[in-house]
PQR file of N, CA, C, O and H, with PARSE charges and radii, in Angstrom:
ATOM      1  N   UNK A   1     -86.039  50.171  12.240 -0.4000 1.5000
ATOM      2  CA  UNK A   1     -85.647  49.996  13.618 -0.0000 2.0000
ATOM      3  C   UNK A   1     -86.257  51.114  14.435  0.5500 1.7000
ATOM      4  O   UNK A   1     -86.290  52.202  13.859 -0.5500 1.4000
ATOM      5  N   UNK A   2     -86.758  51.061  15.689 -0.4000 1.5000
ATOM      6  CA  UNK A   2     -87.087  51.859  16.644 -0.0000 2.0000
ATOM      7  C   UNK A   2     -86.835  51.274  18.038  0.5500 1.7000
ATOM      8  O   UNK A   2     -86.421  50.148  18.312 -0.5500 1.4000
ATOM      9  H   UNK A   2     -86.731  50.177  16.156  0.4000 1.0000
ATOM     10  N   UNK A   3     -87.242  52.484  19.031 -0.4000 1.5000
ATOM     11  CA  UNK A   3     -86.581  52.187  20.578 -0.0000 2.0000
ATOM     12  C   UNK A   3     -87.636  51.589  21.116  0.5500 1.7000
ATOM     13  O   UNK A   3     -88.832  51.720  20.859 -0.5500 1.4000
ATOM     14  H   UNK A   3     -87.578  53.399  18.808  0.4000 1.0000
ATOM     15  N   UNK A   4     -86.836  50.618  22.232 -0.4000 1.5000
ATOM     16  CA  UNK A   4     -87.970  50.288  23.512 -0.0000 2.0000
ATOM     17  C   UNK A   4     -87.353  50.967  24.635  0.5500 1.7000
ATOM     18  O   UNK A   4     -86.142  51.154  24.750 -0.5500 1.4000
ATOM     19  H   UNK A   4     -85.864  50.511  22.440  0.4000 1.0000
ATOM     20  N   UNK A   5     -88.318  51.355  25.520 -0.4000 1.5000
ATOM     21  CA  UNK A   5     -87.521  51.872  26.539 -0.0000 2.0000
ATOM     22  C   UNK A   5     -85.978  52.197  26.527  0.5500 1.7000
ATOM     23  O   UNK A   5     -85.108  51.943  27.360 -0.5500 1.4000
ATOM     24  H   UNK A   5     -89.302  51.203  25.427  0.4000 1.0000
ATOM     25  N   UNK A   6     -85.905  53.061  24.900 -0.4000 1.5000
ATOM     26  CA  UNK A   6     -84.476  53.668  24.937 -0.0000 2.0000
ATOM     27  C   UNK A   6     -83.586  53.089  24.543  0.5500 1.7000
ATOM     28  O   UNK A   6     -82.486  53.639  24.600 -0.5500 1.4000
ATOM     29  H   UNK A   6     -86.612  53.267  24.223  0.4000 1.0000
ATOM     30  N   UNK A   7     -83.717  51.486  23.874 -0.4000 1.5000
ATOM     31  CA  UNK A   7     -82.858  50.381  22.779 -0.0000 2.0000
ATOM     32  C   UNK A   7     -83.405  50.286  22.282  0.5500 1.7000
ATOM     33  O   UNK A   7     -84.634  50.287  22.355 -0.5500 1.4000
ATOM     34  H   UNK A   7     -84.610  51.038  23.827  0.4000 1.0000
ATOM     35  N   UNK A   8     -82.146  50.051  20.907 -0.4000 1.5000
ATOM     36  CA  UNK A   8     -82.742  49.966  19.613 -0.0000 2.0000
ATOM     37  C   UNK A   8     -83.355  48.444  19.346  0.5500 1.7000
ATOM     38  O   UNK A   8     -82.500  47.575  19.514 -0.5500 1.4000
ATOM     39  H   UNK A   8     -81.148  50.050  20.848  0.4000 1.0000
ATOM     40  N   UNK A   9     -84.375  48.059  19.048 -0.4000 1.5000
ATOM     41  CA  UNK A   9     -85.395  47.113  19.380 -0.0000 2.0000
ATOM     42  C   UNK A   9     -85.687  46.581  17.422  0.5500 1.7000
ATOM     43  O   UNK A   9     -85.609  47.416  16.520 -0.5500 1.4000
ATOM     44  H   UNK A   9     -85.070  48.765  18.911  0.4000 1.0000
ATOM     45  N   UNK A  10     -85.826  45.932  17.312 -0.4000 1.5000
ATOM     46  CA  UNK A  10     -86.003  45.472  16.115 -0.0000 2.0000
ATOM     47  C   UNK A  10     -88.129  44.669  15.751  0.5500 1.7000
ATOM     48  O   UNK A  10     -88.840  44.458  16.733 -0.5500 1.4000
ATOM     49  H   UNK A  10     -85.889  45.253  18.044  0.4000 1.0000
ATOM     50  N   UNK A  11     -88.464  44.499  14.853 -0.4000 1.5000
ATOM     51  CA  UNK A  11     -89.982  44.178  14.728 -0.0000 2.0000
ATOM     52  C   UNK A  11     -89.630  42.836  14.275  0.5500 1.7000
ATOM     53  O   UNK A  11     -89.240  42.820  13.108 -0.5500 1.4000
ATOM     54  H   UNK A  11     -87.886  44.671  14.055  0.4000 1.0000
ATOM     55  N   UNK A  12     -89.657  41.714  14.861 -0.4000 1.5000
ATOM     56  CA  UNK A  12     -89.532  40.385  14.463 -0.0000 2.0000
ATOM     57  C   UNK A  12     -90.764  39.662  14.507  0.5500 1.7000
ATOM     58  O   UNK A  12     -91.587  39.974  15.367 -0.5500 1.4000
ATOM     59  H   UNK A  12     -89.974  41.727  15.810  0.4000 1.0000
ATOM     60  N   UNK A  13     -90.994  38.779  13.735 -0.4000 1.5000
ATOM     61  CA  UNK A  13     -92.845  38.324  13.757 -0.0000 2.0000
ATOM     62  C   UNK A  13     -93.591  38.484  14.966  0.5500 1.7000
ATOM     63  O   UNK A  13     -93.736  37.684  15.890 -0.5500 1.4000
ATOM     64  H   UNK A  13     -90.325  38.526  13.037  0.4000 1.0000
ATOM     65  N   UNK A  14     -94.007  39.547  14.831 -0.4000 1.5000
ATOM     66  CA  UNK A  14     -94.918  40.086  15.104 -0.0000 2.0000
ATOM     67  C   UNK A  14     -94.718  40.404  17.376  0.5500 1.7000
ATOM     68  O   UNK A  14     -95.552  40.100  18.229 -0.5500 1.4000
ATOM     69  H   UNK A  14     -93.890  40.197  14.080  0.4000 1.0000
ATOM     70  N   UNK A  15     -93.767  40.860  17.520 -0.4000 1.5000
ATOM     71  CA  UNK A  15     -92.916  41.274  18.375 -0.0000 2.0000
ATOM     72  C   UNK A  15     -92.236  42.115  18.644  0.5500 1.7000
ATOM     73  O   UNK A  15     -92.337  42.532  17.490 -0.5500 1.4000
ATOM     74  H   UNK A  15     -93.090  41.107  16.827  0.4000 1.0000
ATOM     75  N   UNK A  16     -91.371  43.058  19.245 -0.4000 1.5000
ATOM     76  CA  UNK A  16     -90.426  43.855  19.156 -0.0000 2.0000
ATOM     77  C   UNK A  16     -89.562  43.070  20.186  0.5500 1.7000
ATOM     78  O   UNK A  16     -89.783  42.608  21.305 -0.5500 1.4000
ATOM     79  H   UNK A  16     -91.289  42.719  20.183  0.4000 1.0000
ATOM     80  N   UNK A  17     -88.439  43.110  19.312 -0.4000 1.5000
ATOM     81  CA  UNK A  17     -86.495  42.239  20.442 -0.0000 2.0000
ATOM     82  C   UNK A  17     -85.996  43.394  20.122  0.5500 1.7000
ATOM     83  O   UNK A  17     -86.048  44.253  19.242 -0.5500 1.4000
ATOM     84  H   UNK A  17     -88.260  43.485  18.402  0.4000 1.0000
ATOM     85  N   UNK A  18     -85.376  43.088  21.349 -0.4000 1.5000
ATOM     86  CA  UNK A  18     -83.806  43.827  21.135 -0.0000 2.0000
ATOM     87  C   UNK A  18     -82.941  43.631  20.440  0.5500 1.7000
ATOM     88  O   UNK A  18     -82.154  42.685  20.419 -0.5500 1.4000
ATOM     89  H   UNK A  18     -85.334  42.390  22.064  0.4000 1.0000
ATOM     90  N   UNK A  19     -83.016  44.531  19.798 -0.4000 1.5000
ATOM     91  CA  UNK A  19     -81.593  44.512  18.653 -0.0000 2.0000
ATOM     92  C   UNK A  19     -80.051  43.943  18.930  0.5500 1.7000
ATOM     93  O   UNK A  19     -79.160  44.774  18.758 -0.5500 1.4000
ATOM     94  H   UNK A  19     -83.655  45.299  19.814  0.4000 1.0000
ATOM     95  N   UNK A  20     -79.726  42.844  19.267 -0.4000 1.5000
ATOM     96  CA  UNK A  20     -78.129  42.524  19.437 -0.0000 2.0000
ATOM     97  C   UNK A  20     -76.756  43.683  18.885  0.5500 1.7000
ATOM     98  O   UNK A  20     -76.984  44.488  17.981 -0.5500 1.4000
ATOM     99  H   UNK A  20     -80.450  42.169  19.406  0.4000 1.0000
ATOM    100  N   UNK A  21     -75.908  43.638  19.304 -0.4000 1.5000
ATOM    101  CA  UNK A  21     -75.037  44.805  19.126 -0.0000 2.0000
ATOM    102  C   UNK A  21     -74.622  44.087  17.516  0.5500 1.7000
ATOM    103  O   UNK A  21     -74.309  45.128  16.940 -0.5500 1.4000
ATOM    104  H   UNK A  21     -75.723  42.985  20.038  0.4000 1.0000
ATOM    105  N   UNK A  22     -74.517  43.470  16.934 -0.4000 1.5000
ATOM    106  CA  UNK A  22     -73.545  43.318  15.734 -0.0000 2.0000
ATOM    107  C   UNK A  22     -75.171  43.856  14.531  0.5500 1.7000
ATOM    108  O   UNK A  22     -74.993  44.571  13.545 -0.5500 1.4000
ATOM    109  H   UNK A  22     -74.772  42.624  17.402  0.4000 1.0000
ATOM    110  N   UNK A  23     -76.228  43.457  14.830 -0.4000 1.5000
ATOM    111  CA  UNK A  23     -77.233  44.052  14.107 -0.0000 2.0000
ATOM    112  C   UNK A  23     -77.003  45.609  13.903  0.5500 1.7000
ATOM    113  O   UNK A  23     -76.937  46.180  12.815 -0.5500 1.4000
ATOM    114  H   UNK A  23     -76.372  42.877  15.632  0.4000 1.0000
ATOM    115  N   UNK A  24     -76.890  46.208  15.214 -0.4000 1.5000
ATOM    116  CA  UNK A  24     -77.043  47.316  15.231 -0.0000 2.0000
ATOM    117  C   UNK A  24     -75.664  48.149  14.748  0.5500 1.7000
ATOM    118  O   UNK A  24     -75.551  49.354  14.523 -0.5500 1.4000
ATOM    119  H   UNK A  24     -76.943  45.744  16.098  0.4000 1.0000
ATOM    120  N   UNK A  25     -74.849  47.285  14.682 -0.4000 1.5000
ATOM    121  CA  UNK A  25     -73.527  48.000  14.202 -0.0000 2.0000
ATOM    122  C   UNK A  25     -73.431  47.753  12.499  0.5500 1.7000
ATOM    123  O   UNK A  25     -72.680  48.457  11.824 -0.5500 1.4000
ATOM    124  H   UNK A  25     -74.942  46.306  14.865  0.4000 1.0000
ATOM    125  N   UNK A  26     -73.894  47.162  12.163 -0.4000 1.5000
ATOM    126  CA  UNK A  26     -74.193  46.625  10.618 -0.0000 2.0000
ATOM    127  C   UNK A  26     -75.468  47.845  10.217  0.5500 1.7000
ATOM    128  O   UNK A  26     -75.337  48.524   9.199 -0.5500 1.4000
ATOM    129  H   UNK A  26     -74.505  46.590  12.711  0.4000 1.0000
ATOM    130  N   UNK A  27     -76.421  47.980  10.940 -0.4000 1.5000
ATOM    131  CA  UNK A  27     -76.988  49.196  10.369 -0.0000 2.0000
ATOM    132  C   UNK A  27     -76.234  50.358  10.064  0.5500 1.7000
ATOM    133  O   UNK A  27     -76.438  51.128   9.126 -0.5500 1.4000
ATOM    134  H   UNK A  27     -76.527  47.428  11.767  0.4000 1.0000
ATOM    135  N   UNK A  28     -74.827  50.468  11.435 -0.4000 1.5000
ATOM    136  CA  UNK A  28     -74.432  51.785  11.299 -0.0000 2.0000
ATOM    137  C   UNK A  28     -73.377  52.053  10.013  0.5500 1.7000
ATOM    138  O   UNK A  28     -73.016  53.176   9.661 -0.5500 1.4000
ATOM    139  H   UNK A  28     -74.661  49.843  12.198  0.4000 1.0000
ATOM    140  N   UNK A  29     -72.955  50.785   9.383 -0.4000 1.5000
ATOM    141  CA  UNK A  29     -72.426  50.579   8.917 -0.0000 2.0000
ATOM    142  C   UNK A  29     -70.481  50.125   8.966  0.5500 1.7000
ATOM    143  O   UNK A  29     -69.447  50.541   8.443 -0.5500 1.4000
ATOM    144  H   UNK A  29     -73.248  49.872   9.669  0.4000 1.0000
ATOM    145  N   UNK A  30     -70.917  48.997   9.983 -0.4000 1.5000
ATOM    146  CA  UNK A  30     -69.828  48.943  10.703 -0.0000 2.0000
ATOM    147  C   UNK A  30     -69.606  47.455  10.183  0.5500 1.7000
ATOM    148  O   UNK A  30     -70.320  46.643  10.772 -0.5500 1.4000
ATOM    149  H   UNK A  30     -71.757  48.659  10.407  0.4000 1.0000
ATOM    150  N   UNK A  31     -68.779  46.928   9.215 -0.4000 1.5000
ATOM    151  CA  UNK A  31     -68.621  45.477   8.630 -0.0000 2.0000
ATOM    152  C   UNK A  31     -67.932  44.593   9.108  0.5500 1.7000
ATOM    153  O   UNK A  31     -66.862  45.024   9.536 -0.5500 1.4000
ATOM    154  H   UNK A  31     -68.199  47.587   8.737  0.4000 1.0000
ATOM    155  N   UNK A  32     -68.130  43.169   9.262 -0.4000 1.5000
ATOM    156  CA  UNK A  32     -67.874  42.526   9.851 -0.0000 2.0000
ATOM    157  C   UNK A  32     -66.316  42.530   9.776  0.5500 1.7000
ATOM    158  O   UNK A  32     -65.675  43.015  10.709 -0.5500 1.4000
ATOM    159  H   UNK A  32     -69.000  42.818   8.914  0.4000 1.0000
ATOM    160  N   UNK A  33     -65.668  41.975   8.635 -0.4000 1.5000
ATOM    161  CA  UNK A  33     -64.680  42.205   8.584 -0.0000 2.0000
ATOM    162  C   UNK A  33     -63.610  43.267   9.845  0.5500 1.7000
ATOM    163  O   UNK A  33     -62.605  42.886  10.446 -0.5500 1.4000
ATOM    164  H   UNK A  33     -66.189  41.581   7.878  0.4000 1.0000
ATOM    165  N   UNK A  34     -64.286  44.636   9.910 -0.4000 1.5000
ATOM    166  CA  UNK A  34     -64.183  45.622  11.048 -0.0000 2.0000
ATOM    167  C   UNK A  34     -64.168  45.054  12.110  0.5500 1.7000
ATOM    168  O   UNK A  34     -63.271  45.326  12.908 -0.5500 1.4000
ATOM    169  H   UNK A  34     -65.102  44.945   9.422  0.4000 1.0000
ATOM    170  N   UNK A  35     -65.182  44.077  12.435 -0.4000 1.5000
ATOM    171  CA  UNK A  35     -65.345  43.651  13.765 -0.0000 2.0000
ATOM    172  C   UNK A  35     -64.535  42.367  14.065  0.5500 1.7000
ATOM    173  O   UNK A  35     -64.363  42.003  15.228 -0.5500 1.4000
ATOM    174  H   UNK A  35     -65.910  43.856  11.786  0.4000 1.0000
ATOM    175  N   UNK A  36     -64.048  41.696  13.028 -0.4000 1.5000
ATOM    176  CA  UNK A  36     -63.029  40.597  12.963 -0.0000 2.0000
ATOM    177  C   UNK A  36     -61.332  41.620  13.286  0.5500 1.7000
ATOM    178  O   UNK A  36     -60.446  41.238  14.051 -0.5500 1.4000
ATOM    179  H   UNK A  36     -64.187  41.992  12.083  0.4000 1.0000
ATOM    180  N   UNK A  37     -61.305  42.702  12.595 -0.4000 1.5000
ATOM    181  CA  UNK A  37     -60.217  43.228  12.573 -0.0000 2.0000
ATOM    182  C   UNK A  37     -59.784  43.654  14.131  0.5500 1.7000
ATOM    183  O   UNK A  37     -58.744  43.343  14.711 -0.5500 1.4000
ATOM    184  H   UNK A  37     -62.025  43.012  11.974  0.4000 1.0000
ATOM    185  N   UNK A  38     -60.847  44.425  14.611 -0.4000 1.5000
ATOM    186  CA  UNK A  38     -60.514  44.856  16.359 -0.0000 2.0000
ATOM    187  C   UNK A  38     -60.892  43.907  17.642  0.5500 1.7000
ATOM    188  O   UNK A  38     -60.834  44.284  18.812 -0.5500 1.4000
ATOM    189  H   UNK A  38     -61.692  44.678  14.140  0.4000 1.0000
ATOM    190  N   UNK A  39     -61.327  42.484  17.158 -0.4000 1.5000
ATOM    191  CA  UNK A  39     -61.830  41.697  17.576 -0.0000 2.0000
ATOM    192  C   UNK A  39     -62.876  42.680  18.805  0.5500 1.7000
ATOM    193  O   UNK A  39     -62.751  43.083  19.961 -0.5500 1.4000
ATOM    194  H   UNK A  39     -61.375  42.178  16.207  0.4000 1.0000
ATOM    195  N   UNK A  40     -64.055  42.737  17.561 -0.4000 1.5000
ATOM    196  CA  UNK A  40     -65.245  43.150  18.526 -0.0000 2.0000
ATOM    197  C   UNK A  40     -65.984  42.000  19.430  0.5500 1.7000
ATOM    198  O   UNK A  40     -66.487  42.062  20.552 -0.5500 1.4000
ATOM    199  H   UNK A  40     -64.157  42.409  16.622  0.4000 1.0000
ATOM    200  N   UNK A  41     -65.853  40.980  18.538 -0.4000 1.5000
ATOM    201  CA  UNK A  41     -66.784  40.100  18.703 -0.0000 2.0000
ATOM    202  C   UNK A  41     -66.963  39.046  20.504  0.5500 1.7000
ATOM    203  O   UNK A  41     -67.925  38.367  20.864 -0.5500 1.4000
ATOM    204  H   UNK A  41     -65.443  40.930  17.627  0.4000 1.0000
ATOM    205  N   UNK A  42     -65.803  39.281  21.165 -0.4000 1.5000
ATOM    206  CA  UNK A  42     -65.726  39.292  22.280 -0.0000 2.0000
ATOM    207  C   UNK A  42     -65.779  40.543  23.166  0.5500 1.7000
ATOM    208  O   UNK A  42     -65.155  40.680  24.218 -0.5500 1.4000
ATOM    209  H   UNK A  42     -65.022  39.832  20.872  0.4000 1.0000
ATOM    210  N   UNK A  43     -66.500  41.323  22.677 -0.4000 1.5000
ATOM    211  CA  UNK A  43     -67.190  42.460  24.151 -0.0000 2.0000
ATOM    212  C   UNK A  43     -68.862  41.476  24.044  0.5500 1.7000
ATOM    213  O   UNK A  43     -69.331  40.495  23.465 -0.5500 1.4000
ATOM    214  H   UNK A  43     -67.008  41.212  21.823  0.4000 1.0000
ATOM    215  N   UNK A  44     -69.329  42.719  25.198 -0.4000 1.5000
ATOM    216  CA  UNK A  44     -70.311  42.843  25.883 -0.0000 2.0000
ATOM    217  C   UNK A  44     -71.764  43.077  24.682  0.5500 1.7000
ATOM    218  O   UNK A  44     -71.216  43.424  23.636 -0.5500 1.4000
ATOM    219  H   UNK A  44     -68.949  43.515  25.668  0.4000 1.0000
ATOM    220  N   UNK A  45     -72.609  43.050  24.549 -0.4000 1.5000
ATOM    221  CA  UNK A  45     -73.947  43.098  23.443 -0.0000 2.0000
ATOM    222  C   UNK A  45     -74.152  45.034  23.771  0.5500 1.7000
ATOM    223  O   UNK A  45     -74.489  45.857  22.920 -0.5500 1.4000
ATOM    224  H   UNK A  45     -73.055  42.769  25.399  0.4000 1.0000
ATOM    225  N   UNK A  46     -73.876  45.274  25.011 -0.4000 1.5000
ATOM    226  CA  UNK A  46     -74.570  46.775  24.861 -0.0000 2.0000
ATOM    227  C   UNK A  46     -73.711  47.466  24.966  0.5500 1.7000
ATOM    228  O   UNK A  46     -74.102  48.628  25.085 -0.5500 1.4000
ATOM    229  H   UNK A  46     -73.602  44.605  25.703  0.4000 1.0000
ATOM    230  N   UNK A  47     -72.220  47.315  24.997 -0.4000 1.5000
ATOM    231  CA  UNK A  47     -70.993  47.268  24.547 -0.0000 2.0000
ATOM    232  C   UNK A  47     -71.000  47.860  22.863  0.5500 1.7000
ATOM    233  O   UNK A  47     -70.631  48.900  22.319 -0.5500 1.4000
ATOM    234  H   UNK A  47     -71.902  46.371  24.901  0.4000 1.0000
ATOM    235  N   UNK A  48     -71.688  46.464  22.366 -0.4000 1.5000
ATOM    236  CA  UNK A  48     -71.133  46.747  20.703 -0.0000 2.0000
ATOM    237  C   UNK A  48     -72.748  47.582  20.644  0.5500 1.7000
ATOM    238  O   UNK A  48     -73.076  47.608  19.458 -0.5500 1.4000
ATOM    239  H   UNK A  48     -71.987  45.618  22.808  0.4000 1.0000
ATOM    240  N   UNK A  49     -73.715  48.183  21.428 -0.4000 1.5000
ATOM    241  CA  UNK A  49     -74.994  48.731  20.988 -0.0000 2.0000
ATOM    242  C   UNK A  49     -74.159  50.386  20.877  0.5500 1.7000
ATOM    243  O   UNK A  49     -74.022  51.213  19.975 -0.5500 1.4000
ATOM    244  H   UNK A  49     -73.449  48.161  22.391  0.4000 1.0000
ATOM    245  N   UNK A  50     -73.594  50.259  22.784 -0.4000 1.5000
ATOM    246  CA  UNK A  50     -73.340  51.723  22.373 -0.0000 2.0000
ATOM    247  C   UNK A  50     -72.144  51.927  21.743  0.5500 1.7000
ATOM    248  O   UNK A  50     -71.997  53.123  21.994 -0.5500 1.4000
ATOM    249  H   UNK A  50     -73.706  49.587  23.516  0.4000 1.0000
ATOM    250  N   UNK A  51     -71.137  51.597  21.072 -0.4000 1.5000
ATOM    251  CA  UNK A  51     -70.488  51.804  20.392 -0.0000 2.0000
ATOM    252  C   UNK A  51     -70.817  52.213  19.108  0.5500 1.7000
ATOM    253  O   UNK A  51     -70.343  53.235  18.612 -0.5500 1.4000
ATOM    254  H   UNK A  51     -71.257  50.625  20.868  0.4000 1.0000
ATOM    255  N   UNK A  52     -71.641  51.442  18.506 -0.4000 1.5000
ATOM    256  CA  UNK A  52     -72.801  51.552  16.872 -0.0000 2.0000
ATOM    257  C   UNK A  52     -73.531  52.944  17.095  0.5500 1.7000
ATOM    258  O   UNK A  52     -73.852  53.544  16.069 -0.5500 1.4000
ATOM    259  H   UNK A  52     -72.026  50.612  18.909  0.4000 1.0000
ATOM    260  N   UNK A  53     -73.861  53.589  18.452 -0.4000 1.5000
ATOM    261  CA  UNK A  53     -73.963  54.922  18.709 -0.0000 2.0000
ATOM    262  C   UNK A  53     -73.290  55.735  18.649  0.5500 1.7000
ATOM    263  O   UNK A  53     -73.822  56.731  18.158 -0.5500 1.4000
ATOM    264  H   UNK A  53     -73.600  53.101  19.285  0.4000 1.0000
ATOM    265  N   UNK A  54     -72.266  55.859  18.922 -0.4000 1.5000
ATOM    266  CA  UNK A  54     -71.160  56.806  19.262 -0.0000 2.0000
ATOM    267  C   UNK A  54     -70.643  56.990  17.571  0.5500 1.7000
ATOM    268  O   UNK A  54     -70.239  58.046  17.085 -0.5500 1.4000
ATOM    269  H   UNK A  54     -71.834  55.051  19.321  0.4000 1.0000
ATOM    270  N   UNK A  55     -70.790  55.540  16.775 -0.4000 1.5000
ATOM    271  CA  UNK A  55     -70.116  55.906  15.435 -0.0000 2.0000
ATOM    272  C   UNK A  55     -70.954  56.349  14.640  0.5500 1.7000
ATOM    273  O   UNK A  55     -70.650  56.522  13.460 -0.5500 1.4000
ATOM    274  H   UNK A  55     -71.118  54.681  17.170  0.4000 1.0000
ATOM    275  N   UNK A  56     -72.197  56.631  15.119 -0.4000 1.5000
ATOM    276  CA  UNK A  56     -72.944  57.877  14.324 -0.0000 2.0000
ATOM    277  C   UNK A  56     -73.327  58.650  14.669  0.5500 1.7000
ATOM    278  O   UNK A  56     -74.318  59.146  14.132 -0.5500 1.4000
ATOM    279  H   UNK A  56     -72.444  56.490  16.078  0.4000 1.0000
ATOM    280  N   UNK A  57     -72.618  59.303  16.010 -0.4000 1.5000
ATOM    281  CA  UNK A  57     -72.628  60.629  16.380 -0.0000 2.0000
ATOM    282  C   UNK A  57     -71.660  61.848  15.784  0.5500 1.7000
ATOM    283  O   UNK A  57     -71.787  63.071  15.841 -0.5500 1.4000
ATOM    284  H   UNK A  57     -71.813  58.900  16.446  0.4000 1.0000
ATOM    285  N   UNK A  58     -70.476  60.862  15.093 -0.4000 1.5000
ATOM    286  CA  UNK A  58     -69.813  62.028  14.157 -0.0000 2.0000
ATOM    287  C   UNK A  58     -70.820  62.292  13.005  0.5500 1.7000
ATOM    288  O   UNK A  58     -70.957  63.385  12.457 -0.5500 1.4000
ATOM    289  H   UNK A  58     -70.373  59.868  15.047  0.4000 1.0000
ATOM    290  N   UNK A  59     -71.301  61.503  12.793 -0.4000 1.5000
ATOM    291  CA  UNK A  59     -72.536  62.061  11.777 -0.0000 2.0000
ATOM    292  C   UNK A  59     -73.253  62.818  11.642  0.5500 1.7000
ATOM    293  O   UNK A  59     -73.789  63.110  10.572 -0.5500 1.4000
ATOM    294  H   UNK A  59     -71.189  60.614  13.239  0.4000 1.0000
ATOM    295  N   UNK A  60     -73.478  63.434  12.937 -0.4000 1.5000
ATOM    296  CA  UNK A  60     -74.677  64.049  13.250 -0.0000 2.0000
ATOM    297  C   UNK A  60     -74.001  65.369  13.346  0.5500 1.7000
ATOM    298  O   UNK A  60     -74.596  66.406  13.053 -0.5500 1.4000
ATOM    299  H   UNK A  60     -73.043  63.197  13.806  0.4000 1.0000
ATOM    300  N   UNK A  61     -72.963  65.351  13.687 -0.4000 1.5000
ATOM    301  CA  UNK A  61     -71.829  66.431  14.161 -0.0000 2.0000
ATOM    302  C   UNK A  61     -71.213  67.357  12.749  0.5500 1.7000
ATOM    303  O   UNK A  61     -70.842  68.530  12.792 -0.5500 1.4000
ATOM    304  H   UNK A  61     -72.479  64.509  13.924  0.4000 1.0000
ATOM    305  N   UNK A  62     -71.229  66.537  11.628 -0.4000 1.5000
ATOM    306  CA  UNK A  62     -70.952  66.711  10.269 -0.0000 2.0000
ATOM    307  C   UNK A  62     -72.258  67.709   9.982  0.5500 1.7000
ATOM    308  O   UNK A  62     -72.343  68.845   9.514 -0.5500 1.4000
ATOM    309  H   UNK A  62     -71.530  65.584  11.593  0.4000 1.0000
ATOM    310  N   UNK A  63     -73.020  66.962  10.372 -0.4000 1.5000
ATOM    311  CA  UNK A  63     -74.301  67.456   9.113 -0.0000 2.0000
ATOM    312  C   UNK A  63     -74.862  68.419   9.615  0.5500 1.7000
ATOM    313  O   UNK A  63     -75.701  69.086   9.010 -0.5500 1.4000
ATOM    314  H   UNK A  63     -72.952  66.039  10.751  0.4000 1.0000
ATOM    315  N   UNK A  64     -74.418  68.680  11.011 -0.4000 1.5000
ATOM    316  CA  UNK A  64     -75.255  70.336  11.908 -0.0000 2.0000
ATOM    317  C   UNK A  64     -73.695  71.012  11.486  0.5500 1.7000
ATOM    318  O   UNK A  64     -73.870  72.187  11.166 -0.5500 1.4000
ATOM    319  H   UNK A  64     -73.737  68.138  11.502  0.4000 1.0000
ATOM    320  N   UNK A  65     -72.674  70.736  11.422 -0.4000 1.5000
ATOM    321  CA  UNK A  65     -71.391  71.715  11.167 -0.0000 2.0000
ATOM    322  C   UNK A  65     -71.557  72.225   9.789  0.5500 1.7000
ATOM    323  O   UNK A  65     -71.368  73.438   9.696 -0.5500 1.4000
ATOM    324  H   UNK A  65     -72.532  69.781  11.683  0.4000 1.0000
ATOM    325  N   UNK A  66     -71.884  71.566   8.623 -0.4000 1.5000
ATOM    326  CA  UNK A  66     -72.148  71.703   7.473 -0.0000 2.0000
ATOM    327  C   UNK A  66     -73.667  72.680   6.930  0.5500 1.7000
ATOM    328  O   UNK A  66     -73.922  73.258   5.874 -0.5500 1.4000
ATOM    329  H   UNK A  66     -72.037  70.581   8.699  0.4000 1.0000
ATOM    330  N   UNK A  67     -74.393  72.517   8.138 -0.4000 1.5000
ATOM    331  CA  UNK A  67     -75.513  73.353   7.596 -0.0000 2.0000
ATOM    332  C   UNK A  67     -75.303  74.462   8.095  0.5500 1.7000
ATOM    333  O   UNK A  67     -75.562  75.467   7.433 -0.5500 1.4000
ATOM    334  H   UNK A  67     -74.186  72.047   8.996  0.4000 1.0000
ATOM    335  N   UNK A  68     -74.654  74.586   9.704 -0.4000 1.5000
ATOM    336  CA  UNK A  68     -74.350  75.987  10.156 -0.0000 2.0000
ATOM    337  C   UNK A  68     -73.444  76.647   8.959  0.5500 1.7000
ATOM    338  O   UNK A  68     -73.739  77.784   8.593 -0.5500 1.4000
ATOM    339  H   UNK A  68     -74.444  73.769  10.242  0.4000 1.0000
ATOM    340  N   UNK A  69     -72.711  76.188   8.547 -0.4000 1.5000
ATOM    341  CA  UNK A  69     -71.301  76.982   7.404 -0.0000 2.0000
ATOM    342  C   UNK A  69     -72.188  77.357   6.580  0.5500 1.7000
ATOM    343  O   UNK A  69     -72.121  78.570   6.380 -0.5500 1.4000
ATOM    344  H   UNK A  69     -72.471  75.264   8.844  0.4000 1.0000
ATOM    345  N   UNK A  70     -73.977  76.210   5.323 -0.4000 1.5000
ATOM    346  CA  UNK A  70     -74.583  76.735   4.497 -0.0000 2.0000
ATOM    347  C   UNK A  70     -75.031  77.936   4.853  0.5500 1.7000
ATOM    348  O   UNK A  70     -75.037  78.872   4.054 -0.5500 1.4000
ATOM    349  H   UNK A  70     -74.031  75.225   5.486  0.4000 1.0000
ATOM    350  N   UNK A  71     -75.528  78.059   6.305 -0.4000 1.5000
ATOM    351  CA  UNK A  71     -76.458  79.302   6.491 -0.0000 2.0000
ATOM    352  C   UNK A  71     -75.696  80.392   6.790  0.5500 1.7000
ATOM    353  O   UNK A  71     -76.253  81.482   6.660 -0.5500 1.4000
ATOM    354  H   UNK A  71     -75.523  77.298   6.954  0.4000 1.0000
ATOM    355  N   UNK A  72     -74.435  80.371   7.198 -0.4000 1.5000
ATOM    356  CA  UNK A  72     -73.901  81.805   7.324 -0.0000 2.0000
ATOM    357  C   UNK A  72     -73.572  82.562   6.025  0.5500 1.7000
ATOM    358  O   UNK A  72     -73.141  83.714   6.075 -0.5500 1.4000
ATOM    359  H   UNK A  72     -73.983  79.486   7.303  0.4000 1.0000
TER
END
């Protein structure tokens, strides 16, 4: 996956689309089931894009907290 003008955009024969929000939440690892449970499936497409963002920004938050603690 990579961006177009800043969405996450997918390579489909021989094209780049926009990634739909349940694609992009399935990368983040967000299962359907999940999305049956909070009934995602009635929001908005860039709705469920930036949401699939936000749930891997604790990620990112982990892994710079965790290397600052290795290096001190």
């Amino acid at each position: 996956m990579f961006t177009v003008d800043g969405l996450p955009a997918l390579f489909l024969p021989g094209k780049a689309r926009l990634a739909n929000g349940f694609v992009v939440m399935a990368m983040q690892g967000i299962q359907c089931k999940e999305i049956q449970i909070f009934n995602l499936a009635q929001e908005e497409d860039k709705l469920l894009r930036d949401l699939a963002g936000n749930a891997f920004t604790a990620n990112i938050i982990a892994s710079f907290l965790l290397a600052g603690m290795l290096v001190m």
